[in-house]
MDTraj code that builds the backbone (N, CA, C; nanometers):
import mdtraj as md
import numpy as np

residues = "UNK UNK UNK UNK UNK UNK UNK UNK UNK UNK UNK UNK UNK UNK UNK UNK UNK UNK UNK UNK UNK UNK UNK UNK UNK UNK UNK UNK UNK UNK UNK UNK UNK UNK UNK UNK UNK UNK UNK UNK UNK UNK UNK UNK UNK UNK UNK UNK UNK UNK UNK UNK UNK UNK UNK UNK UNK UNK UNK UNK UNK UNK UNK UNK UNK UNK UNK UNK UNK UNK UNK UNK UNK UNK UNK UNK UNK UNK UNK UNK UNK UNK UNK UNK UNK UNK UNK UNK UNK UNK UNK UNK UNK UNK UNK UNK UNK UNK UNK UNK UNK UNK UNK UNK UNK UNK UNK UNK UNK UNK UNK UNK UNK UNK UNK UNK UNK UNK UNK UNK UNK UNK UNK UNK UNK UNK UNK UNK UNK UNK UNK UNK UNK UNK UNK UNK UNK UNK UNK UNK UNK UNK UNK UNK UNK UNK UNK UNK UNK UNK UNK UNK UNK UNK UNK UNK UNK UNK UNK UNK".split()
xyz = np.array([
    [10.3438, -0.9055, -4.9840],
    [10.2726, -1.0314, -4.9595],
    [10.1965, -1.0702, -5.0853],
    [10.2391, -1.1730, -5.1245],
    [10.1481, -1.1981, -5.2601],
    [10.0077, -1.2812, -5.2629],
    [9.9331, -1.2856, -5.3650],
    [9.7930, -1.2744, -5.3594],
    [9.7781, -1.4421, -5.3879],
    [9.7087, -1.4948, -5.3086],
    [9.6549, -1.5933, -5.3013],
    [9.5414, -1.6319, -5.3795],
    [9.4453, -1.5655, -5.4312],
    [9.3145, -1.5852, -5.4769],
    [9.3284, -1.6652, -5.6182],
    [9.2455, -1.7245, -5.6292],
    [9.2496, -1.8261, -5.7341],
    [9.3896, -1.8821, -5.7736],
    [9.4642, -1.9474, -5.6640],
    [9.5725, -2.0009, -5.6663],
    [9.6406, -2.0478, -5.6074],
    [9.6379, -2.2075, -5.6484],
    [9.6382, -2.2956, -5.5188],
    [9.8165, -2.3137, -5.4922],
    [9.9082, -2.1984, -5.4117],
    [10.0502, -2.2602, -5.4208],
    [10.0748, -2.2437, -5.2359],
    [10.1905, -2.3587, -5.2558],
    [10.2051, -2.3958, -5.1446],
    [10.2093, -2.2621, -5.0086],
    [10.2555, -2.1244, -5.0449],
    [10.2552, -2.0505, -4.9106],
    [10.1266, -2.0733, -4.8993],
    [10.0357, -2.0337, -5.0022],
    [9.8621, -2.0209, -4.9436],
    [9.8395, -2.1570, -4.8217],
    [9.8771, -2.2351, -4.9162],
    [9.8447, -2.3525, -4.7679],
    [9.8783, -2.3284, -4.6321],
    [10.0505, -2.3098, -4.6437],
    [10.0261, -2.2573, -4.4869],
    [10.0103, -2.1877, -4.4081],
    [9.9780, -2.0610, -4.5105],
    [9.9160, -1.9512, -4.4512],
    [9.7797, -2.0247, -4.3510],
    [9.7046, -2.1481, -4.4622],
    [9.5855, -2.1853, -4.4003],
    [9.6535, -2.2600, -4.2797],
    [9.7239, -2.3630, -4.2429],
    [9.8187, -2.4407, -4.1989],
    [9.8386, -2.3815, -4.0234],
    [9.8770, -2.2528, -4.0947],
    [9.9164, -2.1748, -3.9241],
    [9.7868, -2.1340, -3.8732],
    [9.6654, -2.1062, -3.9337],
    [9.5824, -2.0684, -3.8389],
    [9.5094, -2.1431, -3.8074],
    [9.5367, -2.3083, -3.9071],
    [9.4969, -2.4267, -3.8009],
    [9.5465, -2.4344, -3.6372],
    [9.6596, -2.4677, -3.6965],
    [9.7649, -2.4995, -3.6073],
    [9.7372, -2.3611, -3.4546],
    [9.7202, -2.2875, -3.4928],
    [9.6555, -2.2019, -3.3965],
    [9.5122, -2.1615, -3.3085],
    [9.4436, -2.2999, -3.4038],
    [9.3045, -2.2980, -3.3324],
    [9.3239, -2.3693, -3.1539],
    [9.1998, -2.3362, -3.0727],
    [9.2752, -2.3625, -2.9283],
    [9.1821, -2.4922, -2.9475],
    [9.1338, -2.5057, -3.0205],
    [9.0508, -2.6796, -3.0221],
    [8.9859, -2.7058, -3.1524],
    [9.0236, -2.7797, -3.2141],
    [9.0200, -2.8074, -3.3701],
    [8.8583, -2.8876, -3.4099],
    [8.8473, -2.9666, -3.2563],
    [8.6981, -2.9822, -3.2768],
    [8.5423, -2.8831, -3.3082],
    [8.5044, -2.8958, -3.3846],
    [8.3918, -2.8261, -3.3714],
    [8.4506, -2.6557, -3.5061],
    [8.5725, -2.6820, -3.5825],
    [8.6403, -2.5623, -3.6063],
    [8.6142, -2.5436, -3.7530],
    [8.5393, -2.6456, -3.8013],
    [8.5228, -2.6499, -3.9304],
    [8.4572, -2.5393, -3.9959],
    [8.4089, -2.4758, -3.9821],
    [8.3043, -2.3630, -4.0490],
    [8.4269, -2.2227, -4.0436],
    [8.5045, -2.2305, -3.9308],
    [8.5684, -2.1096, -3.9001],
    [8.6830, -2.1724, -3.9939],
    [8.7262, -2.2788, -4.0280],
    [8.8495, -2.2940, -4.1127],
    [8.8048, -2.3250, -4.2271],
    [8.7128, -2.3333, -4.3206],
    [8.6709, -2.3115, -4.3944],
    [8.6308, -2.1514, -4.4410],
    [8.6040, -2.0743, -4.3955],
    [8.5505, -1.9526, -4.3782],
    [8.7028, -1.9126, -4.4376],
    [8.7707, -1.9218, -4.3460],
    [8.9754, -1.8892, -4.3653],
    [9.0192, -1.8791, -4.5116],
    [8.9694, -2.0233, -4.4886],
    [9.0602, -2.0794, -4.6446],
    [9.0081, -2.0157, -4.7246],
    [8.8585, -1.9756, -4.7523],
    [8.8237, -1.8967, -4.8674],
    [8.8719, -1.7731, -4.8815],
    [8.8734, -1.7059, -4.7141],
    [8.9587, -1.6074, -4.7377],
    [9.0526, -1.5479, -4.7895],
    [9.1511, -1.6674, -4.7957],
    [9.3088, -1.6901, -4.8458],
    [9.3276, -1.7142, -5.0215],
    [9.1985, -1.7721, -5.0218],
    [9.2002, -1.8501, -5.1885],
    [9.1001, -1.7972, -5.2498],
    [9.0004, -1.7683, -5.1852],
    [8.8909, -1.6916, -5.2631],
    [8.7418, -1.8014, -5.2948],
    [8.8250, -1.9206, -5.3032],
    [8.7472, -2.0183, -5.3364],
    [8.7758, -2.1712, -5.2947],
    [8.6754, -2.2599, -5.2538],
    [8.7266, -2.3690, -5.2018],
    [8.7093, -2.5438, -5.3387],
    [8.7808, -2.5143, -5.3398],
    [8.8306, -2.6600, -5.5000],
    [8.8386, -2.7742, -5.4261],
    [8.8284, -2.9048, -5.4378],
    [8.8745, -2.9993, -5.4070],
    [9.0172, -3.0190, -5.3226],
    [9.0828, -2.9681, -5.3628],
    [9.2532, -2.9409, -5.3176],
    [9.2114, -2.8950, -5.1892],
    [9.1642, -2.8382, -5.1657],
    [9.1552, -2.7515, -5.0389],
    [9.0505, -2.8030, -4.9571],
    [8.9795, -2.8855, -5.0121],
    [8.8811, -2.9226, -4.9483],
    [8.9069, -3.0893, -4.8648],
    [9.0190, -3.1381, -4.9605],
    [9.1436, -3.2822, -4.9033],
    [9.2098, -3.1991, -4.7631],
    [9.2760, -3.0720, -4.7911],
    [9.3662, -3.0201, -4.7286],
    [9.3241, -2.9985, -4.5643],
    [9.1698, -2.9560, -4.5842],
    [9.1594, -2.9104, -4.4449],
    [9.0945, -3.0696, -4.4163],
    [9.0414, -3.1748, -4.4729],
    [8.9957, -3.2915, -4.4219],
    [9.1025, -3.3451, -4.3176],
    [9.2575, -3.3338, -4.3857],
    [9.3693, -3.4293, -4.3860],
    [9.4069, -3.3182, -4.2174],
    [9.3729, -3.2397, -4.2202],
    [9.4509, -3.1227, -4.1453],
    [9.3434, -3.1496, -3.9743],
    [9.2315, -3.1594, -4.0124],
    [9.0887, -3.1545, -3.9147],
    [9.1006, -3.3245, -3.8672],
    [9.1311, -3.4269, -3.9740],
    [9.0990, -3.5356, -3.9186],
    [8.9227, -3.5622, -3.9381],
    [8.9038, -3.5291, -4.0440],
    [8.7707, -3.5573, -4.0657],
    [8.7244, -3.6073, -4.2006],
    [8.5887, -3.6642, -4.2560],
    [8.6262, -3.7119, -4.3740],
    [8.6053, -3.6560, -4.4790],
    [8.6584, -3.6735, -4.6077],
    [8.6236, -3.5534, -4.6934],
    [8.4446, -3.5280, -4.7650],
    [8.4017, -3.6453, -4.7604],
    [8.2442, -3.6366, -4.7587],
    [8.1983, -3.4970, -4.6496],
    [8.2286, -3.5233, -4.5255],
    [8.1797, -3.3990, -4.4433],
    [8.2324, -3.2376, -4.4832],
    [8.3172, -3.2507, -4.5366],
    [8.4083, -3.1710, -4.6074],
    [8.3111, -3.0693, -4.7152],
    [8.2870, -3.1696, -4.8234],
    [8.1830, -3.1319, -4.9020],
    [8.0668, -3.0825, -4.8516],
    [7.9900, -3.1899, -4.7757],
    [7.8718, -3.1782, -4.7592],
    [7.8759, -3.0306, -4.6713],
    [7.9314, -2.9316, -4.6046],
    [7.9531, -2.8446, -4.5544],
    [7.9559, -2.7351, -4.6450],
    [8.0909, -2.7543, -4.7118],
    [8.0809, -2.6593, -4.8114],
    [7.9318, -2.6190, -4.9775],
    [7.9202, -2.7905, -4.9809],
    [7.7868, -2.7365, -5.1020],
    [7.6399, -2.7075, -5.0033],
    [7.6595, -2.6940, -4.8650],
    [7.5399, -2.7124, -4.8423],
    [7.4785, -2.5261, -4.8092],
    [7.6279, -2.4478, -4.7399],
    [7.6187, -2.3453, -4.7418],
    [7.6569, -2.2373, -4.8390],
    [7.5117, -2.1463, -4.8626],
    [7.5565, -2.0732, -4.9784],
    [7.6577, -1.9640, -5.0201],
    [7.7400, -1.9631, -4.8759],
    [7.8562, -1.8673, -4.8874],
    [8.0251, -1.8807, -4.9544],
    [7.9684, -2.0653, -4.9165],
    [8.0811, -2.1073, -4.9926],
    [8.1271, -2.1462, -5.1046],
    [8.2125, -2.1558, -5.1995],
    [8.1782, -2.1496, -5.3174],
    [8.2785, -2.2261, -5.3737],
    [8.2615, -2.3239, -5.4761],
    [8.3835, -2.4266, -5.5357],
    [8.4520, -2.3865, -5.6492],
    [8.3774, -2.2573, -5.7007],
    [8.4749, -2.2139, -5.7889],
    [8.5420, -2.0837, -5.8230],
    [8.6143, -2.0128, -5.8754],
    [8.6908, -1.9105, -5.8688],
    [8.6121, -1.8039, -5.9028],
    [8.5585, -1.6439, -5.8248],
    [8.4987, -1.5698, -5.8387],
    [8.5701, -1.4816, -5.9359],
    [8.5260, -1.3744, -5.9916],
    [8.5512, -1.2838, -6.1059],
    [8.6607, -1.2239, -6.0124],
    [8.7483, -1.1223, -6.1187],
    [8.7921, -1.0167, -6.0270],
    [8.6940, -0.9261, -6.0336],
    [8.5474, -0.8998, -6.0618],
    [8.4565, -0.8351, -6.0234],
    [8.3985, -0.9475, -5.9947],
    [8.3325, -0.9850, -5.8908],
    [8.2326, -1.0388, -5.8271],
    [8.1007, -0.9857, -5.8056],
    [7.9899, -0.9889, -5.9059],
    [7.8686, -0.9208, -5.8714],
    [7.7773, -0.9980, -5.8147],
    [7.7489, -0.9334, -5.7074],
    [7.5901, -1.0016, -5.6330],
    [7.4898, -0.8818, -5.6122],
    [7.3795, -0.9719, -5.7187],
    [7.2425, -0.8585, -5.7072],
    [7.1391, -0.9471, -5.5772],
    [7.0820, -0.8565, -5.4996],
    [6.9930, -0.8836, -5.3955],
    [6.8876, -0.9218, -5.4697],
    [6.8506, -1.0193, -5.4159],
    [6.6958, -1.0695, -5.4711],
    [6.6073, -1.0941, -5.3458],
    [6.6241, -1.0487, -5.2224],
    [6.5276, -1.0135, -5.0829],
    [6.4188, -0.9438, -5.1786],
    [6.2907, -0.9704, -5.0816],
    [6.1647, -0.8756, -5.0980],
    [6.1634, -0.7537, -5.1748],
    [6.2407, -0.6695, -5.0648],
    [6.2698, -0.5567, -5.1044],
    [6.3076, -0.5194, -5.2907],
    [6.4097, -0.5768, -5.2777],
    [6.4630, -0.5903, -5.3927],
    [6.4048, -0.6358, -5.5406],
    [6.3498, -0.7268, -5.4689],
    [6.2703, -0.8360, -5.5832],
    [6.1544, -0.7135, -5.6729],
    [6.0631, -0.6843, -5.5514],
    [5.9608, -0.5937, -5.5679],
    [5.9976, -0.4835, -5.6824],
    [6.1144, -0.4276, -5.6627],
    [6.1755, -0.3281, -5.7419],
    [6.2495, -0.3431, -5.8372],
    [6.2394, -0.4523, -5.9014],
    [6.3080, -0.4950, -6.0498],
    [6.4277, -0.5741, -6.0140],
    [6.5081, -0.6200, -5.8890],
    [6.6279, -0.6466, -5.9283],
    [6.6027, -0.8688, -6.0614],
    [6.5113, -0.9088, -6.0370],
    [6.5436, -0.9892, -6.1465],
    [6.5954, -0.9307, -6.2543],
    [6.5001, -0.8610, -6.3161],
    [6.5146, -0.7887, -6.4269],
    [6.7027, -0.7192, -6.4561],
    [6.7326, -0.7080, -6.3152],
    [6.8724, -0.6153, -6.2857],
    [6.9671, -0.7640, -6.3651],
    [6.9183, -0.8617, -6.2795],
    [7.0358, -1.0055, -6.2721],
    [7.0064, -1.0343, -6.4309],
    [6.8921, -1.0664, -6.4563],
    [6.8491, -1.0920, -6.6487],
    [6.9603, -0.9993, -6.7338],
    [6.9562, -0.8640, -6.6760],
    [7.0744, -0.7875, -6.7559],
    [7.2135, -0.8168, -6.7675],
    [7.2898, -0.8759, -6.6368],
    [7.4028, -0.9138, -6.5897],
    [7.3932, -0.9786, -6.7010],
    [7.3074, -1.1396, -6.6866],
    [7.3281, -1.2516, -6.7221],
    [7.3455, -1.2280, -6.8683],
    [7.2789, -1.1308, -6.9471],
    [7.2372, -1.1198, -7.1002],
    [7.3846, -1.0345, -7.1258],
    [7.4456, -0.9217, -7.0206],
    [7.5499, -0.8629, -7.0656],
    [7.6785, -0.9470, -7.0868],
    [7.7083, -1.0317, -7.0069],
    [7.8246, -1.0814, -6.9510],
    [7.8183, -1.2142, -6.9961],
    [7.7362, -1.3038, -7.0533],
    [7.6961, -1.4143, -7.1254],
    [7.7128, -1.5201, -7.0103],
    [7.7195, -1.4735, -6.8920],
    [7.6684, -1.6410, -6.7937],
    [7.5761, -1.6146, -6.6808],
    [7.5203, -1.7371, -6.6560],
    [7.4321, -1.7478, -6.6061],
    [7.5042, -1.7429, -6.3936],
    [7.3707, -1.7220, -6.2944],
    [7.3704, -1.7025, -6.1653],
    [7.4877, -1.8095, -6.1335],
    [7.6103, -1.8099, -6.0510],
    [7.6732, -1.9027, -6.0640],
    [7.8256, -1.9365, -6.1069],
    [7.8564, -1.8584, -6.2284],
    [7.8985, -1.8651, -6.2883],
    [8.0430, -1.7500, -6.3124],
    [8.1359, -1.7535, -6.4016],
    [8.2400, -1.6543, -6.4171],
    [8.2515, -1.6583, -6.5711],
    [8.2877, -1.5394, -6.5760],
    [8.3420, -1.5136, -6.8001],
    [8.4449, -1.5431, -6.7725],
    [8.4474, -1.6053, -6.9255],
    [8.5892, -1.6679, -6.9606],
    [8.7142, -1.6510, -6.9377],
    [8.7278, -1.5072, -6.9165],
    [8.8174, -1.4523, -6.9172],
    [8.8443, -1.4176, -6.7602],
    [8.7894, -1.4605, -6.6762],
    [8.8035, -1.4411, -6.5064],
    [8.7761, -1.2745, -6.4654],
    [8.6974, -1.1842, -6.5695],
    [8.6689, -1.0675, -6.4852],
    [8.5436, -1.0307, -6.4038],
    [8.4484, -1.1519, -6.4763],
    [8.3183, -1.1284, -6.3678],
    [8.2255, -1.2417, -6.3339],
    [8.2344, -1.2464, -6.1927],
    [8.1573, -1.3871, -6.1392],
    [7.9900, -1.3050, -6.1028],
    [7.8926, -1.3625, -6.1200],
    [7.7885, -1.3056, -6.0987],
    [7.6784, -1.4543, -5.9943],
    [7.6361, -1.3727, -5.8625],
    [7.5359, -1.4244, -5.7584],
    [7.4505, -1.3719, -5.7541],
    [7.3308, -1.4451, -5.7381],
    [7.2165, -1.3810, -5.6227],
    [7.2497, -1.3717, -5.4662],
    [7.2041, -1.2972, -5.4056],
    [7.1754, -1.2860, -5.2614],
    [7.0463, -1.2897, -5.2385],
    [7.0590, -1.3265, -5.0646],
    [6.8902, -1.3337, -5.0525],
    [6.8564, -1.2157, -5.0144],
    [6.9181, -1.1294, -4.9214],
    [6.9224, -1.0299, -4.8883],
    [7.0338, -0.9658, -4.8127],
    [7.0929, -0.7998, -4.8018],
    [7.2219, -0.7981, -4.7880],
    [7.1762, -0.6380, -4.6889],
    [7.0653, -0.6534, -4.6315],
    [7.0341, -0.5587, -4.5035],
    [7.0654, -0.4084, -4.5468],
    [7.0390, -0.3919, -4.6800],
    [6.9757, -0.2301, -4.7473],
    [6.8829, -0.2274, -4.7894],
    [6.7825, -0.2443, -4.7861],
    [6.6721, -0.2671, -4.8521],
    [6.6579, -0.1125, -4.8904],
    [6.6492, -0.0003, -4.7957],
    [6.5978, 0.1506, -4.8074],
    [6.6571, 0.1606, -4.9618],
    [6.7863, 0.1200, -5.0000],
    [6.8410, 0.1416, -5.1298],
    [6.8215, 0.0176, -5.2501],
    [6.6973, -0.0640, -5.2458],
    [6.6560, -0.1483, -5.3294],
    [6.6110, -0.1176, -5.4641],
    [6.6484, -0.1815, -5.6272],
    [6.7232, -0.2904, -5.5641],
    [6.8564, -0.2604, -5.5730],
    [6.9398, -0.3466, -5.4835],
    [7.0822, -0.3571, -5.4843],
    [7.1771, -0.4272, -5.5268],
    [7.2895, -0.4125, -5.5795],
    [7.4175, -0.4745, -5.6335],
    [7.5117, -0.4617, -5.5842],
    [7.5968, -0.5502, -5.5663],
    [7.7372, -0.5221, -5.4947],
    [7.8267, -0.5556, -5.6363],
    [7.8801, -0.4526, -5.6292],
    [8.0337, -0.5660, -5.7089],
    [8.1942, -0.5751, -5.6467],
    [8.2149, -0.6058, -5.6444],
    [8.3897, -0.6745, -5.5132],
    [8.2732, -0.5495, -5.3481],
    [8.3469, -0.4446, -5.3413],
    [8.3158, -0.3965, -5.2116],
    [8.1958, -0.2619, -5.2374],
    [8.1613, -0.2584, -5.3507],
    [8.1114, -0.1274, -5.4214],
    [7.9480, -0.1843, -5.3860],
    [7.8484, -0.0935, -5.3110],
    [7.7235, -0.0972, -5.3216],
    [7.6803, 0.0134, -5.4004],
    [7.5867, -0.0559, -5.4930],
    [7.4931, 0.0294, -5.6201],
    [7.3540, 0.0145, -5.5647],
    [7.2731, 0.0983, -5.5578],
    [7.1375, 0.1183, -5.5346],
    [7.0396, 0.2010, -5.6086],
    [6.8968, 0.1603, -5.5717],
    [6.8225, 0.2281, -5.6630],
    [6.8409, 0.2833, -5.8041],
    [6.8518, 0.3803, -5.8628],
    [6.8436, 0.3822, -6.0035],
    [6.9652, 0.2987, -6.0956],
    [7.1092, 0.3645, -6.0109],
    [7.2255, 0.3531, -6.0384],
    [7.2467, 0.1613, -6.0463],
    [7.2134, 0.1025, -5.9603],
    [7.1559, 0.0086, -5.9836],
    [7.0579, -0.0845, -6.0995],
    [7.0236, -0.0694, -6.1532],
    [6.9512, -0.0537, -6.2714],
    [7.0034, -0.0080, -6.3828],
    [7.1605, 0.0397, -6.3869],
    [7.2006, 0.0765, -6.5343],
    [7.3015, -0.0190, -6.5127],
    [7.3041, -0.1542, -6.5979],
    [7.4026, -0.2337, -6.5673],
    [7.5453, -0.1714, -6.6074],
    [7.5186, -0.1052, -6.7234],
    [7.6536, -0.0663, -6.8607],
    [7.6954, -0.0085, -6.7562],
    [7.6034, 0.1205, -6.6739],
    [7.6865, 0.1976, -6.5789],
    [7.8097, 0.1587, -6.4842],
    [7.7605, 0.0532, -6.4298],
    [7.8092, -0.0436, -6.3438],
    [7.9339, -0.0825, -6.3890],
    [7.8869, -0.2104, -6.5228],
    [8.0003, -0.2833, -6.5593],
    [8.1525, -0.1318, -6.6165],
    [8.1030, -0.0749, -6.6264],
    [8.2068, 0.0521, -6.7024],
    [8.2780, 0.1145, -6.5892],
    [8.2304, 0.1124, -6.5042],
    [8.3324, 0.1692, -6.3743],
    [8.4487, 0.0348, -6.2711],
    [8.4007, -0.1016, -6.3692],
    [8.4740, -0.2087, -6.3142],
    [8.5281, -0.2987, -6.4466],
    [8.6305, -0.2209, -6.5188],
    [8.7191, -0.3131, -6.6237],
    [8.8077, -0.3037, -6.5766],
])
top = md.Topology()
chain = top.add_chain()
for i, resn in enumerate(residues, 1):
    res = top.add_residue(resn, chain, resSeq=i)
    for name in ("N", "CA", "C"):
        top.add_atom(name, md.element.get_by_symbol(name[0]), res)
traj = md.Trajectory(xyz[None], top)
């Protein structure tokens, strides 16, 4: 099965397509088919954001306004490392700015953002329900905590 993520070709669509087509009521389905599509693509672009308008019957303004309004969703293509440092209480308290300042200074972009080269997208979170191990980093499925956390090089060197 080939990989969909950052790449908008026609199976991905109907991969999205059939699990429209399989919702038992399309009203009210927007968040859950949106949710999908990122699944499938990784990221939601304009293209995709026509696709499910044209597909829902809804307009593409609502489209948007859905997707920029929630912070899970995202318009542009994540790293193949995706790092998100926690910036909750917890976290905050215990250096993780300082953690994200490192990202940002290692990897040359800012919260937001991906290197040039598509290997690392870097987020804040608000909080990601570890606090006991603050502060915290995720990168793709990998949780880093406390000290280990705090050595970015460490980090970035176990994900080239």
């Amino acid at each position: 099965k080939m990989s969909c993520k950052n790449v908008l070709k026609q199976e991905c669509f109907n991969q999205l397509d059939e699990f429209i087509i399989g919702l038992p009521e399309k009203k009210g389905a927007l968040i859950s088919v949106l949710h999908k599509a990122q699944e499938i693509f990784g990221y939601l672009p304009v293209e995709i954001q026509e696709f499910v308008a044209d597909r829902l019957e809804l307009p593409l303004a609502k489209i948007y306004g859905v997707v920029s309004f929630y912070s899970f969703f995202t318009m542009t293509p994540k790293g193949k490392f995706p790092i998100s440092v926690c910036m909750g209480t917890a976290c905050f308290v215990r250096g993780s700015d300082k953690v994200l300042k490192d990202f940002e200074n290692k990897l040359g972009i800012k919260v937001g953002e991906t290197t040039a080269d598509g290997m690392y997208s870097l987020d804040a979170l608000r909080c990601v329900g570890a606090c006991g191990l603050a502060p915290v980093v995720l990168i793709g499925e990998e949780v880093y905590g406390k000290d280990v956390a705090r050595d970015v090089d460490g980090m970035l060197a176990n994900h080239k």
